[in-house]
Steps between C-alpha positions, in 0.01 A plus 500: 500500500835412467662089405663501783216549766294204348814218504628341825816653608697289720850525660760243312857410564687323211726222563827573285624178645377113520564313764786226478277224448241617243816639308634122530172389404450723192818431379432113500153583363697623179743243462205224553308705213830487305475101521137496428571699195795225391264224546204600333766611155685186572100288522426708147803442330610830543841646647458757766743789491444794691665846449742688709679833485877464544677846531862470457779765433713473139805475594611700175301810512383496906160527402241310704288304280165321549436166311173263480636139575293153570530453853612132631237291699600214605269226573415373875379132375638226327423120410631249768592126388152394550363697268303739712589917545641595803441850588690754747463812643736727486617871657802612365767177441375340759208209565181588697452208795179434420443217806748548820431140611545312206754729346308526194596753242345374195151453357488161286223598233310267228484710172544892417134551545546395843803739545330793357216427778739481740717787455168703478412377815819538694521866348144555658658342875844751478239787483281378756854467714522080531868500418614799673705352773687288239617812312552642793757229573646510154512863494678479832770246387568731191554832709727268723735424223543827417560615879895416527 
């Protein structure tokens, strides 16, 4: 008897492409995991430096060369005058509206513990699609400015 006969063969398509908004949302997913990483260094007393590949051609001999560099994260919170962390959300340059009405873009935040709990938490809402229509507004203003 033959492998084949005892699995279950089915018919299957694969996707090559994502739709628009899961590729928006993965891509935030990363750069939220990015300032996840930079807290929990920054709570350890650590410095977080991640790795790149840079290719770039020497302008003496014309070869293309490949070197390892520390990629540049910069970070989405900082300490307002009251002492407490404000945090934003951000795709691309620009500031996530995180409350229409209020005009909200910031999350005002107690103590790094309480930013690494949040950022894990908001990375668990861009997956389950919560912010999607403000990327979606972001992402629109962006393609606009390039549109001339």
């Amino acid at each position: 008897m033959s492998t084949l006969n005892t699995l279950k063969l089915v018919v299957g398509k694969r996707h090559l492409t994502a739709s628009p908004a899961v590729h928006r949302r993965n891509k935030l997913v990363n750069k939220l995991h990015e300032q996840l990483e930079l807290c929990e260094a920054k709570q350890a007393g650590k410095t977080y430096a991640p790795k790149q590949l840079k290719t770039y051609v020497n302008r003496q001999t014309g070869e293309r060369m490949t070197v390892e560099t520390v990629k540049r994260v910069k970070e989405w919170f900082w300490t307002n005058e009251a002492g407490k962390i404000n945090l934003a959300i951000k795709y691309g340059a620009k500031t996530l509206m995180l409350n229409k009405k209020t005009r909200a873009n910031c999350i005002e935040l107690n103590s790094v513990d309480e930013l690494i709990t949040v950022l894990k938490a908001i990375k668990l809402d861009v997956l389950n699609g919560v912010l999607d229509d403000a990327i979606a507004e972001v992402s629109t203003a962006t393609k606009a400015g390039f549109a001339k």
